[in-house]
FIVOVEX-205616 format. One record per residue (C-alpha): z, y, x negated; residue in three letters. Coordinates in nm, 3 decimals. Example, Ala and Ser with C-alpha at 12.3 -4.5 7.8 and 13.67 -1.06 7.14 Angstrom:
# residues 2
       c3       c2       c1  res
    0.780   -0.450   -1.230  ALA
    0.714   -0.106   -1.367  SER
END
This chain:
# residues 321
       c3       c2       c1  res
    0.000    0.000    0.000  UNK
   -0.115    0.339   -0.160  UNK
    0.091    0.631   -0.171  UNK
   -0.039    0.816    0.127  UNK
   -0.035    0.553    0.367  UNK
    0.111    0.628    0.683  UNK
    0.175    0.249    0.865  UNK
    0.458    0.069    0.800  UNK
    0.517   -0.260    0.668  UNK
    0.483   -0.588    0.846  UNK
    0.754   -0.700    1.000  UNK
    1.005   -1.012    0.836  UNK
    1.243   -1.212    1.049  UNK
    1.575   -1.189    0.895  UNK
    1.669   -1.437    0.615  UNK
    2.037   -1.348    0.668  UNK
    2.251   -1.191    0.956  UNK
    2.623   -1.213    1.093  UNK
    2.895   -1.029    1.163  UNK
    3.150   -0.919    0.914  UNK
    3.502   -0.864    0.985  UNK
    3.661   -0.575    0.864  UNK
    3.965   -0.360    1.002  UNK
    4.086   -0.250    1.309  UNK
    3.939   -0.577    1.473  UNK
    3.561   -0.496    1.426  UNK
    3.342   -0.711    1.349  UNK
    2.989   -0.519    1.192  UNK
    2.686   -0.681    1.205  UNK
    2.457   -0.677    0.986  UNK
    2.124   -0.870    0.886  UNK
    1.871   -0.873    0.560  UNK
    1.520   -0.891    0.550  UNK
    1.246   -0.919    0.296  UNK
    1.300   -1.085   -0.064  UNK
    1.606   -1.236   -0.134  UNK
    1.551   -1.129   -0.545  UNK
    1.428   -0.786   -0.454  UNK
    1.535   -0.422   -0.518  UNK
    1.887   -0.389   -0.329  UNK
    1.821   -0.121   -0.024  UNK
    2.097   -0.032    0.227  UNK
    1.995    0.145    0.529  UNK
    2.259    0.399    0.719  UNK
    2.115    0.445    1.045  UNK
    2.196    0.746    1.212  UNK
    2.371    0.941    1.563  UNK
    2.705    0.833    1.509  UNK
    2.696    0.515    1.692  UNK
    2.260    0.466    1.720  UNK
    2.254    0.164    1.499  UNK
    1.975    0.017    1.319  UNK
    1.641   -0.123    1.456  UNK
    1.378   -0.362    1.312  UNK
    1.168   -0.060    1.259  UNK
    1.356    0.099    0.968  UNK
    1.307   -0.205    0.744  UNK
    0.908   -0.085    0.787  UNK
    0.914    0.176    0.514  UNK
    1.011   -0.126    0.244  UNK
    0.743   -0.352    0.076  UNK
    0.907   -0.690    0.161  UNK
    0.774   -0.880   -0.130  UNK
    0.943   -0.620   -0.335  UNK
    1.282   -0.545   -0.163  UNK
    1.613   -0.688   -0.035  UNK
    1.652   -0.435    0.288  UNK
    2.013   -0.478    0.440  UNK
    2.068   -0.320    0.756  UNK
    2.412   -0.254    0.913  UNK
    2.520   -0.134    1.274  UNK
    2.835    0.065    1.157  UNK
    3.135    0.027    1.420  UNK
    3.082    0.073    1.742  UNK
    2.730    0.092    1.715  UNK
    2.415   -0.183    1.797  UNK
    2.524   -0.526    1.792  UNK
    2.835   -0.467    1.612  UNK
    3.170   -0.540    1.781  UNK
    3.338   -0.444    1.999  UNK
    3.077   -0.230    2.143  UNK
    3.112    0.075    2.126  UNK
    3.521    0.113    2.062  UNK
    3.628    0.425    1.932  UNK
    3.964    0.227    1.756  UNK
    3.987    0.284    1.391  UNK
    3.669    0.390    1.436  UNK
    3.632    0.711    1.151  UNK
    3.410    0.853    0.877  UNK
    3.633    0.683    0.599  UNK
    3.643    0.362    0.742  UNK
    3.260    0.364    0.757  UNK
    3.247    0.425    0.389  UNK
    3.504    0.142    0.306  UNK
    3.278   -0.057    0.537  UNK
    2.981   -0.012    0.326  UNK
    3.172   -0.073   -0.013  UNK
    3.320   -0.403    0.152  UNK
    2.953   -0.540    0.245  UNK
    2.844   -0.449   -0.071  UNK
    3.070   -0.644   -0.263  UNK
    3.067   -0.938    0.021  UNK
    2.635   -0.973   -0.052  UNK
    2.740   -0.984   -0.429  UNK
    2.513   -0.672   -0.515  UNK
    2.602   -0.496   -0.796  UNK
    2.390   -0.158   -0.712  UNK
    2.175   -0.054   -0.440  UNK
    1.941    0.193   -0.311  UNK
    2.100    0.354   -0.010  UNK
    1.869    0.531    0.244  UNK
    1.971    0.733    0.556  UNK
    1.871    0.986    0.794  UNK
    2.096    1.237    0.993  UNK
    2.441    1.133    1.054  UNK
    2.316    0.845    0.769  UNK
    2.272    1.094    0.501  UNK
    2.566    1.208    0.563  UNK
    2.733    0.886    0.517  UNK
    2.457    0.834    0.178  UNK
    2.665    1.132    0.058  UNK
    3.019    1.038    0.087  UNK
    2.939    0.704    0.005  UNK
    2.782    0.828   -0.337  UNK
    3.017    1.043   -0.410  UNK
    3.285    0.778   -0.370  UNK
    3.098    0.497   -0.566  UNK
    2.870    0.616   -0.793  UNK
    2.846    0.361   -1.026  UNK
    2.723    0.153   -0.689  UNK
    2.413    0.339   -0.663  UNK
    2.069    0.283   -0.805  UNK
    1.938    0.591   -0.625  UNK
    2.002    0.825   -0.275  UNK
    1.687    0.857   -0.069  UNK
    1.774    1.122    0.238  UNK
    1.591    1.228    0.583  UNK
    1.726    1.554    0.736  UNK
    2.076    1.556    0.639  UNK
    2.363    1.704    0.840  UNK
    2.628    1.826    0.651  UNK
    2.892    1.775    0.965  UNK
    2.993    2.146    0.953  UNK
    3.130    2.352    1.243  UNK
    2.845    2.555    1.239  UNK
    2.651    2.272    1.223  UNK
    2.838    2.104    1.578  UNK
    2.835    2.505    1.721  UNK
    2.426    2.453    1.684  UNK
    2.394    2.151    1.845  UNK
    2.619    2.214    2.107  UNK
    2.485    2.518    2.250  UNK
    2.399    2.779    1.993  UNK
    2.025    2.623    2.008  UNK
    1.991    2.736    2.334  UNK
    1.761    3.057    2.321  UNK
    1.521    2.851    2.120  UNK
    1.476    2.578    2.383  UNK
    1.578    2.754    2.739  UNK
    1.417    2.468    2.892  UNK
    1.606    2.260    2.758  UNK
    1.893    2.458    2.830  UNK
    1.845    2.468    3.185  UNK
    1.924    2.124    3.244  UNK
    2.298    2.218    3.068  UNK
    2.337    2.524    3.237  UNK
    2.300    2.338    3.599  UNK
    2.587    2.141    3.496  UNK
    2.806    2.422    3.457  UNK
    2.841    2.419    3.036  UNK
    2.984    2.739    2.897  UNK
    2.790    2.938    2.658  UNK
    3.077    3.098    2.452  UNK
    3.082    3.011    2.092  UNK
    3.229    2.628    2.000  UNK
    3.329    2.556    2.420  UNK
    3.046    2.343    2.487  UNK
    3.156    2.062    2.292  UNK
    3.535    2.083    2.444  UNK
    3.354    2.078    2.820  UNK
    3.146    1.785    2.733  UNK
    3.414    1.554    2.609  UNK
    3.602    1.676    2.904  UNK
    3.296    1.611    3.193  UNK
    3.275    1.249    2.990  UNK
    3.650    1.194    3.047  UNK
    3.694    1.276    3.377  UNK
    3.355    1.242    3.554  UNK
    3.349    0.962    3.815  UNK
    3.048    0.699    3.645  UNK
    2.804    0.786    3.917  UNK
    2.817    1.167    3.792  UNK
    2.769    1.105    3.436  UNK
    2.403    1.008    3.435  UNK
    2.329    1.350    3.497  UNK
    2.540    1.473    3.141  UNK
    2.352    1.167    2.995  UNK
    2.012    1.287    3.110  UNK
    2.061    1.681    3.040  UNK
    2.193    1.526    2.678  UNK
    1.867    1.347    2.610  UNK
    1.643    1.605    2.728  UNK
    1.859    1.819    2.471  UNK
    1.886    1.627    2.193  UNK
    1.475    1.569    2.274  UNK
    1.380    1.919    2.275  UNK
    1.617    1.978    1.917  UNK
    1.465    1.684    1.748  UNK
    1.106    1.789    1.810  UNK
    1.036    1.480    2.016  UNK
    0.904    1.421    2.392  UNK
    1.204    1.311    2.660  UNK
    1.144    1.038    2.907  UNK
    1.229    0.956    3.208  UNK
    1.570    0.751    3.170  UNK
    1.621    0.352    3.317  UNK
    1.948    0.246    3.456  UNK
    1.994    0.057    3.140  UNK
    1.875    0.341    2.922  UNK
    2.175    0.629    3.080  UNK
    2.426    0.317    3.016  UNK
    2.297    0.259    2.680  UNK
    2.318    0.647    2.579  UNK
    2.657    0.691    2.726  UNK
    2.809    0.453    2.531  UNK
    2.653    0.596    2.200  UNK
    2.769    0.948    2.326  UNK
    3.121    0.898    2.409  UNK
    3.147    0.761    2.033  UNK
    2.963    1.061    1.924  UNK
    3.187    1.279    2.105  UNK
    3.486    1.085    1.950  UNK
    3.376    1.221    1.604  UNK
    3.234    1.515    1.688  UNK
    3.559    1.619    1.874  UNK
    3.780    1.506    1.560  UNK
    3.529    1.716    1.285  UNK
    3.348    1.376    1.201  UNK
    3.661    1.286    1.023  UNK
    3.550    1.519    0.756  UNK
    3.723    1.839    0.624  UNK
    3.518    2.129    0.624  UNK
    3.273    2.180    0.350  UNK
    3.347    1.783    0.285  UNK
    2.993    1.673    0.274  UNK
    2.881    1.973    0.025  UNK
    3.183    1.882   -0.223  UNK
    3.041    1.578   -0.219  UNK
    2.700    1.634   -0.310  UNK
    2.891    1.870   -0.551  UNK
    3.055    1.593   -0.722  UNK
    2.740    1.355   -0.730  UNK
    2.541    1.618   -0.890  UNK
    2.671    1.484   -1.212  UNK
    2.554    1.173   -1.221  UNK
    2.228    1.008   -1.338  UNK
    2.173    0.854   -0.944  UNK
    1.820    0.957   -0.862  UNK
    1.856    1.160   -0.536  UNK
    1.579    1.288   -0.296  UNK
    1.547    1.461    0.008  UNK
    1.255    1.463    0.277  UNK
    1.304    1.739    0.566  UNK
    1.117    1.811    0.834  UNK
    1.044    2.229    0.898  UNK
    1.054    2.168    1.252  UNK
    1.364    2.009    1.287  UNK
    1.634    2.163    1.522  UNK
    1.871    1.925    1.513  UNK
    1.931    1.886    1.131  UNK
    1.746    2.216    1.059  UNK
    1.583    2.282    0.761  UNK
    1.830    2.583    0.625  UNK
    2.074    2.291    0.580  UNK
    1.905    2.104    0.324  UNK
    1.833    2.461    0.164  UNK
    2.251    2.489    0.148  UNK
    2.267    2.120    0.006  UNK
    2.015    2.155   -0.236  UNK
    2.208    2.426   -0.402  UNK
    2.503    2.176   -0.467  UNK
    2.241    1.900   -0.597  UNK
    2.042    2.081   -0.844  UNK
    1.848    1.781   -1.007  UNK
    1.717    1.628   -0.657  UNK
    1.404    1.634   -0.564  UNK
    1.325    1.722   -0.217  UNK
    0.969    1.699   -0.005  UNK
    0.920    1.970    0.270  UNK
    0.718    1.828    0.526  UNK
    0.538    2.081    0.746  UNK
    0.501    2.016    1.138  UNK
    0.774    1.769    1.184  UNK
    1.085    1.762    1.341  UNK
    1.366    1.500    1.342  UNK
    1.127    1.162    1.373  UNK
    1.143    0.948    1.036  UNK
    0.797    0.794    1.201  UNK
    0.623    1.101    1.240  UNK
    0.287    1.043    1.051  UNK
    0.365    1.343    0.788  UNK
    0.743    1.198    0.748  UNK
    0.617    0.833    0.739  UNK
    0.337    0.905    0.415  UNK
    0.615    1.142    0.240  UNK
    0.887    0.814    0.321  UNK
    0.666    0.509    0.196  UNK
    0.552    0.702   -0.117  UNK
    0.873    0.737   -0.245  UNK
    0.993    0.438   -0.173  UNK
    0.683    0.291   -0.366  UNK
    0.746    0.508   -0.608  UNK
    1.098    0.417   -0.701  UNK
    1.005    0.005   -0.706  UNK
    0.753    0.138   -0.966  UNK
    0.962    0.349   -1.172  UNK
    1.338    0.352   -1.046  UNK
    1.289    0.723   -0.991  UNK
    1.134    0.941   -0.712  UNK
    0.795    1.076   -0.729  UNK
    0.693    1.295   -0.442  UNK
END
């Protein structure tokens, strides 16, 4: 596969998968795909709680990597489903430490978009010597002006959007949206919440650059379960103290890991001034702009700038854009 190719990779039925139990009673699961002596590449999917899909394992050459994907607590087909119990941003990076040394791999490649660059960074900054390189998609950098953004500030740049918010009553006032949402999700009888579910969508839709749909029975159950556990660490800071994710890129900056970053220009919901910030504190990465895209890691623009790195680091153990 050349450089600029924008399809993704045939896909592998799993050679390995289970669940792995770690604290608080979960039980993550996890699966690998591709070749069993290959380049190590963990994959942090994204939301909190979206969990992986089949998909991401697309942008690896299987007869040249070892692509482990892992449904962090709560989220896909770990268990149980969707519980918000000991269920926080450090356990998540013990969690991918543990797996680590339970596949017996000494260093790996970690990849993640969104929430899972975020992870990529504390995770690198806690075990460096794990890491054979950092690849990142749109990083959020878990910030309260990041959550004051999402939750509301957005809204002049996507009144339609908006609409479907404001018809549910949500405040406009600086950092209240977020306090009204977890509240409507508390104390909404279940045949009201489909309409928080379906404003949310058409929201999170409209930030990420991406069409909305019209929502199945089992789609608003699906997304209300990964919202109330994105609520749960959105409401407590993402278990991060301000400015964490930037002193960690801060303290990885020293290190020989090859880092890049890919960014969409169009991206409202990890915008693109964010990766300017976190560039700043990672002064050796390399990072691909990529013009006309928003939030999608398939996008065909996102998708060429994706595979060619990821060829070019099982060619050279580095990055080249």
């Amino acid at each position: 596969m050349s450089a600029a190719s924008t399809a993704l990779h045939s896909s592998v039925q799993p050679f390995d998968s289970g669940w792995l139990p770690v604290s608080g009673g979960h039980r993550l699961y996890y699966e690998q795909r591709g070749l069993r002596t290959g380049i190590p590449v963990l994959i942090l999917h994204g939301g909190p709680g979206s969990g992986c899909s089949p998909l991401m394992a697309g942008f690896f050459d299987p007869q040249r990597y070892r692509v482990i994907l892992l449904d962090q607590r709560g989220a896909g087909k770990s268990l149980p489903a969707g519980s918000c119990e000991e269920n926080t941003t450090p356990a998540l990076i013990d969690d991918i430490e543990f797996l680590r040394r339970n596949l017996g791999i000494d260093r790996w490649l970690v990849m993640g978009g969104s929430w899972g660059a975020t992870l990529g960074i504390l995770y690198a900054a806690a075990h460096p010597g794990q890491l054979s390189g950092l690849l990142l998609r749109n990083p959020f950098l878990a910030r309260a002006a990041d959550l004051d953004w999402f939750f509301g500030g957005a809204r002049l740049h996507h009144p339609e959007a908006w609409r479907h918010w404001a018809a549910l009553g949500a405040p406009e006032a600086p950092g209240a949206m977020l306090h009204w949402l977890t509240e409507c999700f508390r104390s909404a009888p279940p045949s009201a919440l489909a309409a928080y579910v379906t404003a949310w969508h058409v929201w999170e839709c409209a930030l990420a650059g991406a069409p909305s749909r019209t929502l199945s029975p089992a789609d608003i159950d699906l997304l209300q379960a990964r919202y109330r556990l994105q609520l749960h660490y959105f409401c407590h800071a993402c278990f991060i103290p301000e400015g964490g994710v930037l002193a960690a890129a801060e303290r990885i900056a020293a290190t020989n890991v090859p880092i890049h970053v890919v960014q969409g220009l169009t991206d409202h919901v990890c915008p693109a001034s964010a990766t300017t910030v976190l560039l700043e504190e990672l002064p050796n990465a390399g990072c691909t702009w990529v013009e006309g895209v928003g939030h999608d890691p398939y996008a065909q623009a996102m998708l060429a700038a994706t595979l060619g790195l990821v060829e070019s680091f099982a060619a050279l153990g580095r990055f080249v854009p």
